[in-house]
C-alpha positions as CSV (number, residue, x, y, z in Angstrom):
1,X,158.1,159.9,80.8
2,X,160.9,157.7,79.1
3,X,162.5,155.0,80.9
4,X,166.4,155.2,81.1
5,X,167.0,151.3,80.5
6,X,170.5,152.0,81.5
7,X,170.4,152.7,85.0
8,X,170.0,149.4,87.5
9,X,168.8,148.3,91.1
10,X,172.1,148.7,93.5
11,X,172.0,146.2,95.8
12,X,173.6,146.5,99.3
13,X,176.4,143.8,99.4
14,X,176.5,144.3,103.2
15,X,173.0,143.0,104.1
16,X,173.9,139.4,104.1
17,X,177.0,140.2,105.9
18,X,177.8,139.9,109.6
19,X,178.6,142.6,111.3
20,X,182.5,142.5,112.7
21,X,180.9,143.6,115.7
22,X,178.9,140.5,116.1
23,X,181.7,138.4,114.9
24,X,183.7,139.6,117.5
25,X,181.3,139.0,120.3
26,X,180.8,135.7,118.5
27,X,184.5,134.6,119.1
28,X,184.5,136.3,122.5
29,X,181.6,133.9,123.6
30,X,183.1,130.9,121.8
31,X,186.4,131.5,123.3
32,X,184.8,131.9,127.0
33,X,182.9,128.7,126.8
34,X,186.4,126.9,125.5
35,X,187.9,128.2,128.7
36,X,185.1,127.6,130.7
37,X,185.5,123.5,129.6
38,X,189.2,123.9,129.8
39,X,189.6,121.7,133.1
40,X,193.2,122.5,133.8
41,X,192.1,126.6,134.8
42,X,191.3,126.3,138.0
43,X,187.1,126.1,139.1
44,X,186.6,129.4,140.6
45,X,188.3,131.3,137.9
46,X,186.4,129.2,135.4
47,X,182.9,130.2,137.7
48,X,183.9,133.9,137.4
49,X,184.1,133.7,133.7
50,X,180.9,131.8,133.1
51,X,179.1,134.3,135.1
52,X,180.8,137.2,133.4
53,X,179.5,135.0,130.2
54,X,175.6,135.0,132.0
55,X,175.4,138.7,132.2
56,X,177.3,140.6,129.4
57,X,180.0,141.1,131.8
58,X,181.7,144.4,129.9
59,X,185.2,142.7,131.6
60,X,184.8,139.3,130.2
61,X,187.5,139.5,127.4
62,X,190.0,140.6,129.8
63,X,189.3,137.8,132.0
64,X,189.3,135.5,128.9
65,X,192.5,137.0,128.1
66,X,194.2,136.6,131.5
67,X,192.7,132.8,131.5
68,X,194.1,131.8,128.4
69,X,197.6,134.0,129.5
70,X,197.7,131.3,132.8
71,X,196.7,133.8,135.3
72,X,195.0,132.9,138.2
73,X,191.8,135.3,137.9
74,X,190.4,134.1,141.3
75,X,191.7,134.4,144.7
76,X,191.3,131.6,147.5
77,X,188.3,132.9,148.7
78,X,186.5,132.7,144.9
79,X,186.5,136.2,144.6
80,X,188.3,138.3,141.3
81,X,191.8,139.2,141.6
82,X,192.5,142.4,141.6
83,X,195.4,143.3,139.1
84,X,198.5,144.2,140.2
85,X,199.0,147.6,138.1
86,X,197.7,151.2,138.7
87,X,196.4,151.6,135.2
88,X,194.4,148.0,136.0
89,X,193.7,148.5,139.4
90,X,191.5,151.9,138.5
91,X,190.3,150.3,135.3
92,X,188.8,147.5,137.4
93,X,187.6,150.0,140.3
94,X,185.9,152.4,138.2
95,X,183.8,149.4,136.7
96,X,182.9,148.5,139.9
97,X,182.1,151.9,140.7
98,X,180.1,152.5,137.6
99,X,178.1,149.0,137.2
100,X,174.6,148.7,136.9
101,X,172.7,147.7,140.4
102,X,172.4,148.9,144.1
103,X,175.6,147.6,145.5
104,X,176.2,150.3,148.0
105,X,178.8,148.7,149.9
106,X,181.0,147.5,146.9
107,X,180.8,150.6,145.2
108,X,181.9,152.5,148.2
109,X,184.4,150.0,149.5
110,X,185.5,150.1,145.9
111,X,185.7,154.4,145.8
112,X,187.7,154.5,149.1
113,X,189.9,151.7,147.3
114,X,190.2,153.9,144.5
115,X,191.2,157.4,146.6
116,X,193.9,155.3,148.0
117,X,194.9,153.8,144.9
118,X,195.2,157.7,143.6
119,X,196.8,158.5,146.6
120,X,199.9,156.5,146.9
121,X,200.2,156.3,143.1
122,X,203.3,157.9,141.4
123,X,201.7,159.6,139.0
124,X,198.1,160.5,140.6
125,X,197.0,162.6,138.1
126,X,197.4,160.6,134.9
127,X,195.6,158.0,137.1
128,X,192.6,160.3,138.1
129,X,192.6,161.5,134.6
130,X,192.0,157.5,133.6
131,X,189.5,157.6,136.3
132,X,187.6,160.2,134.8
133,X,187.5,159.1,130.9
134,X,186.3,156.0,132.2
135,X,183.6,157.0,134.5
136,X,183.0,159.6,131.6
137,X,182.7,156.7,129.6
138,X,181.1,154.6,131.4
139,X,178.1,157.3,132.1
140,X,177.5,158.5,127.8
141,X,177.0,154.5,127.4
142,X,174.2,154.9,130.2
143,X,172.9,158.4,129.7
144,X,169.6,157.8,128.1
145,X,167.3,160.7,127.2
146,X,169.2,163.2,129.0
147,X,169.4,161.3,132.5
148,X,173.2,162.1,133.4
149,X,173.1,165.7,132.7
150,X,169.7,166.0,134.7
151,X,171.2,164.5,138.1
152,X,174.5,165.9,137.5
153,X,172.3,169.4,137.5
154,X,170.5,167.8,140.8
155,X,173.9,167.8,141.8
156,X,175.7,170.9,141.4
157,X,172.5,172.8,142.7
158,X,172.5,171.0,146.3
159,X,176.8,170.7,146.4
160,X,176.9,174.1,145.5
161,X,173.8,176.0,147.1
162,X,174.7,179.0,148.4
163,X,178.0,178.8,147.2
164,X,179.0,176.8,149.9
165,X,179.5,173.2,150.5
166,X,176.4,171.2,152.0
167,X,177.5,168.5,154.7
């Protein structure tokens, strides 16, 4: 077997390379911590950013983002502000629906804030339709081997049983 001198080892140029991906979530940390020092934003928005740092907080660069705008992100009490839009008011709701953890009370406080929200909105269903890419979303970034589908099946067979509702 002859050996073709001409061809040549291709080397990846992209293996030394960092990814955009984790340049972005390079700057997004950078840019947190700068507003986290930043003593003129006021201490409990700067706390709700540094935790949203601490746990991969999927809503950090908004927060970043309304820090840096001059928004105050944090209510008297400490707690998140809410914002002020329908489009951001179910954006916020449905992560708080959807989060990880066994926050019964928040999630449901958070549902019945959302059915209102959906209610008394002008244009409900472009708003539920948000709702439900979101949650959509939300669940494909969580559904691991199958798990969604599986309870959603759980689901359907007791809601539906008999074709009737269950109460």
């Amino acid at each position: 077997m002859a050996n073709d001198s001409s061809a040549s080892v291709r080397e990846n140029p992209h293996v030394h390379q960092t990814s955009r991906t984790n340049t972005i979530v390079n700057a997004l940390r950078e840019r947190a911590l700068a507003v986290i020092n930043d003593r003129s934003i006021d201490a409990p928005s700067r706390a709700i950013i540094r935790y949203s740092l601490e746990i991969n907080d999927p809503l950090l660069a908004e927060l970043v983002r309304r820090a840096d705008a001059g928004e105050t992100i944090a209510n008297g009490a400490g707690y998140l502000n809410i914002p002020s839009t329908d489009e951001e008011k179910v954006e916020a709701l449905a992560e708080l629906i959807c989060r990880a953890g066994d926050e019964a009370g928040t999630k449901s406080a958070a549902l019945l804030v959302l059915m209102s929200t959906l209610e008394n909105a002008s244009h409900p269903k472009a708003l539920a339709n948000l709702a439900k890419h979101l949650a959509f979303t939300r669940c494909g970034e969580l559904n691991f081997n199958g798990v969604v589908e599986a309870q959603i099946a759980v689901f359907e067979s007791e809601l539906l049983a008999d074709d009737t509702l269950v109460s």
